[in-house]
N, C-alpha and C positions, 0 to 999 in steps of 0.2 A: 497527523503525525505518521510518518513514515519507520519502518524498521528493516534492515536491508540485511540478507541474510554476506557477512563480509567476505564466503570463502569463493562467490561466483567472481568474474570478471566485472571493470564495468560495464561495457558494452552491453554486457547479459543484464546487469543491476538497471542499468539507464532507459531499458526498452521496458522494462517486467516496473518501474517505477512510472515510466508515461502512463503504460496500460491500464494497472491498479488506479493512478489521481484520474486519471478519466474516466475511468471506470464508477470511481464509487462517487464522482460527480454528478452521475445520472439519478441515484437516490433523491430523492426530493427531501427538501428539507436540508439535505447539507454544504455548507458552506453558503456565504453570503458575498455575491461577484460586486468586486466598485471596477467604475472605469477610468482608466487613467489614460490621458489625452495629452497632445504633445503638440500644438498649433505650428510650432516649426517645421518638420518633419512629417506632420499630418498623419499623426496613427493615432488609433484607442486600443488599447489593452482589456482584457478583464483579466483583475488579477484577485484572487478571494483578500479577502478582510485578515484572516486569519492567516498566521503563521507555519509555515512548512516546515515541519523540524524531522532530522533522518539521523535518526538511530540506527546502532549496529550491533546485529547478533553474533554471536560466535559461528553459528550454524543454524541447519534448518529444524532439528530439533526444537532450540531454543523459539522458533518461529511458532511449530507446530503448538506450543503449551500456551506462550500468546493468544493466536489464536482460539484454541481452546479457554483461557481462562476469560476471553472477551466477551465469546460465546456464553457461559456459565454465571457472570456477572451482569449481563448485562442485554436482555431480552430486546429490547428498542433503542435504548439508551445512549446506545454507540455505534455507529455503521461501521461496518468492514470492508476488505475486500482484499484478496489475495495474490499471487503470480505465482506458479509452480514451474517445473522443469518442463511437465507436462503438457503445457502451454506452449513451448516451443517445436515447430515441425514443419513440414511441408505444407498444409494448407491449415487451415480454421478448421475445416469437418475431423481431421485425423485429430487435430489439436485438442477438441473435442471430445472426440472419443476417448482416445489416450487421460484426460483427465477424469472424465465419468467411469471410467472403467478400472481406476491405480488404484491399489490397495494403500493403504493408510503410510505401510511401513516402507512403497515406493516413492511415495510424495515429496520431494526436494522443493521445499520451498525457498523462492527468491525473495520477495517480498511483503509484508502486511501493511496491510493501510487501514490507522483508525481515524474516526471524527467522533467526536462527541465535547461533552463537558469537560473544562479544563481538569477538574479533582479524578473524573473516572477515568480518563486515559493516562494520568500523568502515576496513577496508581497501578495500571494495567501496567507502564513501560519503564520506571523507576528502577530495575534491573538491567537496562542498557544505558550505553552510553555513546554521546554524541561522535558520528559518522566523522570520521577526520579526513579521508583516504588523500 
């Protein structure tokens, strides 16, 4: 499940959304890929098993407690993984930096991305609601 912070662009939301699902795909353990194949056309897919649903916050606040209460609930239980402003720049190394070094109250968050069990995320996000843009 995805929660997109509503007040960036899409453009901004669509980049900081590949990054995060790719991102927290490397986790082990998360999500379960099928292949879906097309003999016409001659392609395979992996597409997960599970549902991609994209929620919307008001802002990055709203992000930031997210995150924190995922954190706070839930030690293994539920992967994460984020997008900030911070993240966007001239190269990876700045990008980098910029993000290890922002204080808390600079951090504009674009994105969260949770996986876990349907009850502990669905309790984590139950204050947003579905992304319509």
């Amino acid at each position: 499940m995805a929660v997109i912070n509503r007040k960036h662009p899409a453009p901004v939301v669509l980049n900081a959304l590949a990054h995060t699902a790719f991102g927290l795909s490397g986790i082990a353990g998360v999500g379960n890929l099928l292949e879906y194949q097309n003999v016409v056309c001659d392609f395979a897919a992996k597409i997960d098993e599970s549902p991609f649903i994209i929620l919307e916050a008001k802002n990055s606040n709203q992000l930031r407690v997210l995150l924190s209460n995922v954190k706070e609930t839930s030690s293994t239980s539920i992967a994460y993984n984020v997008f900030t402003t911070s993240m966007i720049g001239a190269s990876a190394a700045a990008q980098m930096e910029a993000t290890r070094t922002a204080l808390e109250e600079a951090l504009d968050f674009v994105v969260v991305v949770i996986f876990g069990a349907r009850e502990g995320v669905e309790a984590l996000t139950k204050r947003f609601s579905l992304f319509k843009q």
